[in-house]
C-alpha positions in Angstrom: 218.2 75.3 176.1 221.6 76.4 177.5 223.7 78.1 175.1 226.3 75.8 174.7 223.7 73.2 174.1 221.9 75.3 171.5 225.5 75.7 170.0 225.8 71.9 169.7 222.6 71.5 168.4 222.7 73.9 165.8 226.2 72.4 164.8 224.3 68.6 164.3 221.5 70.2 162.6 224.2 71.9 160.0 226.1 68.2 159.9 222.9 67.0 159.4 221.9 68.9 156.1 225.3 69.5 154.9 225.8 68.1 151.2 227.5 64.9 151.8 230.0 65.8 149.1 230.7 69.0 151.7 231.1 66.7 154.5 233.7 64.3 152.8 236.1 66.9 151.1 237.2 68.1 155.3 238.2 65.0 155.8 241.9 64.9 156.5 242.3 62.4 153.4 242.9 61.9 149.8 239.6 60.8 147.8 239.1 58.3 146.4 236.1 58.1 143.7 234.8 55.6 141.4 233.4 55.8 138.1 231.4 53.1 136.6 228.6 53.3 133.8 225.0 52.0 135.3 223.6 49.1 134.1 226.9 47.7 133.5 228.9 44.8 132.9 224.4 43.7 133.6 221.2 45.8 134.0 220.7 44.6 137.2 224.3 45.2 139.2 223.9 49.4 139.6 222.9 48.5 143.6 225.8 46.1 144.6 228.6 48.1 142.6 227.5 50.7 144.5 227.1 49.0 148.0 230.7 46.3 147.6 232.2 49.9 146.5 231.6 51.6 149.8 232.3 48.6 151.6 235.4 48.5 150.0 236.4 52.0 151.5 235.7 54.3 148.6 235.0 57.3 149.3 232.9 58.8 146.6 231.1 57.4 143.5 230.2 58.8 140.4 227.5 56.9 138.6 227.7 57.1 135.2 224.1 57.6 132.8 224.8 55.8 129.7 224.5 58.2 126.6 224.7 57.3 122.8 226.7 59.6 121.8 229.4 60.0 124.8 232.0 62.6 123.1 234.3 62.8 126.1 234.5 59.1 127.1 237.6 56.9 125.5 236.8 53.5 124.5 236.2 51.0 127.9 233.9 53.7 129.2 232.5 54.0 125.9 231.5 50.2 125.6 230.5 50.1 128.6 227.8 52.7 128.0 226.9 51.3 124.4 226.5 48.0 126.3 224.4 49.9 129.2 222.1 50.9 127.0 221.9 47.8 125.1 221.4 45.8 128.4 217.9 48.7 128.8 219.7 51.1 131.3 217.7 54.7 131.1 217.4 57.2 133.2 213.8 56.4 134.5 215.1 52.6 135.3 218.3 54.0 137.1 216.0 56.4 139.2 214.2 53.4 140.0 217.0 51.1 140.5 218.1 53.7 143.2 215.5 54.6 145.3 216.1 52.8 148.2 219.8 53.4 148.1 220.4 55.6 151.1 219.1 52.5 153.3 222.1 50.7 152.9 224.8 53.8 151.4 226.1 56.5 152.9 228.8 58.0 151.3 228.2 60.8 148.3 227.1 59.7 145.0 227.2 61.8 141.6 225.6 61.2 138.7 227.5 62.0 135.9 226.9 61.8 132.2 225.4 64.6 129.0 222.6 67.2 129.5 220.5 65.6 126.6 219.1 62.6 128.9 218.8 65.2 131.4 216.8 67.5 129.2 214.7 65.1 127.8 213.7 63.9 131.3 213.1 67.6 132.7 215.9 69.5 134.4 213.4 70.6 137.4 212.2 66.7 137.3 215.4 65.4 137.1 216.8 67.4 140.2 214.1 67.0 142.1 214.4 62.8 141.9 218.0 63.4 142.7 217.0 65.1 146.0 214.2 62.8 146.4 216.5 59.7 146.0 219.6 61.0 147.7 222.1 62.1 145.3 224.4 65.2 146.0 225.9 66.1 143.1 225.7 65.7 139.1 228.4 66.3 136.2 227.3 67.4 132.7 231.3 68.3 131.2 228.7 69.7 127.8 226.4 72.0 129.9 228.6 75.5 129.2 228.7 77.1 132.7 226.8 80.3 131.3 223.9 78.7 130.6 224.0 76.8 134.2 224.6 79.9 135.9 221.5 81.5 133.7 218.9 78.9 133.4 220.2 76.1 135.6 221.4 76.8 138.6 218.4 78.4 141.2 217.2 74.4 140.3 220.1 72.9 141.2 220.5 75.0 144.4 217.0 74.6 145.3 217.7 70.4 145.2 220.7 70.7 147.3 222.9 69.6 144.3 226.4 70.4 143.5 227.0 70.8 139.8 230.8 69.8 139.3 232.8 71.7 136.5 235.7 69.9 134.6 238.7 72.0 134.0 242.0 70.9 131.6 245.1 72.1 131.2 244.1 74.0 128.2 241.6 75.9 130.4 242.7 79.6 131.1 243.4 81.1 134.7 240.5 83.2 133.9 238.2 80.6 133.2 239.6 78.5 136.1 238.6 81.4 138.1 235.1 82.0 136.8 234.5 78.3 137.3 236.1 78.1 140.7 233.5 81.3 141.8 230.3 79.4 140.8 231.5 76.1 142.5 230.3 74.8 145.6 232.3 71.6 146.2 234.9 70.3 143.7 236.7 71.0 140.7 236.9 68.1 138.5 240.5 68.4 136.7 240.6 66.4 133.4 244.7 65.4 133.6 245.2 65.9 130.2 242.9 67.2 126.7 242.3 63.6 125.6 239.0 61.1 126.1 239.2 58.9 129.1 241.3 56.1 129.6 243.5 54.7 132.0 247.7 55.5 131.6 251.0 54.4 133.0 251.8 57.5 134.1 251.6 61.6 134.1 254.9 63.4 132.4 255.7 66.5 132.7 253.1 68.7 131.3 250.9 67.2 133.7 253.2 67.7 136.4 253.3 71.4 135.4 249.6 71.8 134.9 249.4 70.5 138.4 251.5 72.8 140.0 250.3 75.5 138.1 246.2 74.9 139.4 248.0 73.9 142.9 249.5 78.2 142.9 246.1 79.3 141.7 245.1 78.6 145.9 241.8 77.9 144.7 238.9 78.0 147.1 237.6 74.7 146.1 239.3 71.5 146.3 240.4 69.5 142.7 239.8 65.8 142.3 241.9 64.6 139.3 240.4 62.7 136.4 241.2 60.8 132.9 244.3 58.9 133.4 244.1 57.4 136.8 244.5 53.3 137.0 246.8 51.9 139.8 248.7 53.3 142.6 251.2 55.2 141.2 249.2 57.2 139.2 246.8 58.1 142.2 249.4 59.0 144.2 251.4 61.0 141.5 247.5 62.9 141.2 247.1 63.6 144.5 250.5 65.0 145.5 249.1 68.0 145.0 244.9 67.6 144.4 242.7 66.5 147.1 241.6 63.1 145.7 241.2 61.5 141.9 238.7 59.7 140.0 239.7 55.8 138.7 236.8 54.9 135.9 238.2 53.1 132.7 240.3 50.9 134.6 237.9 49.9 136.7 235.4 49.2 134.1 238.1 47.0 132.7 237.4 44.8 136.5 234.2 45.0 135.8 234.5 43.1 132.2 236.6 40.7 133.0 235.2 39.8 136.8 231.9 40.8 136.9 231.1 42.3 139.9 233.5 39.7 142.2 236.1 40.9 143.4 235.7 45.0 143.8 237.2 45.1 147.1 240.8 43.6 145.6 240.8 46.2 143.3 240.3 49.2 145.6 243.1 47.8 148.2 245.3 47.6 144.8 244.8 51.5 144.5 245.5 52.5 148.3 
């Protein structure tokens, strides 16, 4: 094969394998990502949330695994996940529920949630139905990054999963650091110390913790969390992160539509 040819080639083959979380943070946009809880507002709706999302133009979704004790999550994700689990959502079911997903889905999916499910299932099991099923990346904001990095991470790595750290403006510049050297695709950065929830809009400590990561020149991109519910407040998160995450509010859509009308909501965002 001519060289140039053998160039090109090896450049598709490196497209080809390349996490698709990878792929979507060069794009010359902000991101977009949605959080919803699986199994939610019914058992059986995972699939087309995830399919009228993409169609809709989002460009990343994080799939959230219902837990009973959700520490982190404010009160809409909260009942959704309470009513996730109630509805028979587990993580055997969701596995199942998604394993044809990457016939009609393309963009990157995440599952987030807590390590107990994730324990309980097997770590090595658990990654390796990730990989199986197509999933690029996972957040678990209780699994301390020490014991990733110690027990953790040769699995993950092995997968082809990116494990996404949360950082939040009570975070040090040392930590930021340490958690910005052991990621491989994005920093999730929680706007503000409290549980989830949508908000009018960021003051000024935000703004300030904003600027502040923006100096940092990190080597991986932020996405913005916790906070996020209309236009404004994406674009006020994004001025200076690469994308942001919108979960509670559009939970709320999900209560009071069903799963009608997604694609009004995202043009409502951008």
């Amino acid at each position: 094969m001519p060289e140039i040819g053998l160039k090109t080639h090896v450049s598709h083959l490196k497209s080809r394998f390349m996490n698709r979380i990878k792929q979507k943070l060069q794009e010359d946009k902000k991101i977009l990502s949605i959080y919803f809880s699986a199994g939610y507002p019914n058992l059986n709706d995972t699939v087309q949330i995830i399919q009228d999302l993409e169609k809709s133009d989002v460009d990343l979704i994080e799939i959230g695994l219902p837990f009973s004790d959700p520490l982190a999550d404010g009160p809409t994700i909260q009942a959704s996940s309470t009513a996730a689990l109630k509805n028979g959502m587990n993580t055997a079911l969701l596995f199942e529920q998604l394993e044809d997903i990457r016939k009609t889905v393309s963009i990157p999916l995440i599952l987030m949630g807590y390590f107990n499910p994730v324990l309980q299932y097997g770590v090595e099991e658990f990654c390796a139905k990730c990989e199986e099923i197509g999933i690029d990346g996972i957040i678990l904001p209780d699994l301390p990054l020490d014991v990733y990095q110690e027990e953790y991470e040769a699995i993950f790595k092995k997968h082809g999963l990116i494990n996404v750290f949360l950082i939040t403006p009570q975070t040090s510049d040392e930590r930021i650091k340490a958690i910005d050297s052991a990621s491989d695709g994005f920093i999730y950065m929680v706007s503000s110390a409290s549980t989830t929830g949508a908000k009018q809009g960021f003051g000024n400590e935000q703004s300030d913790y904003f600027e502040r990561i923006a100096h940092m020149n990190l080597n991986n991109p932020q996405i913005v969390g916790f906070g996020i519910s209309n236009a404004d407040t994406f674009e006020q998160a994004t001025q200076k992160a690469k994308g942001a995450i919108i979960g509670s509010a559009f939970i709320k859509h999900l209560t009071e539509n069903g799963v009608d009308g997604i694609g009004d909501f995202v043009k409502q965002i951008r």
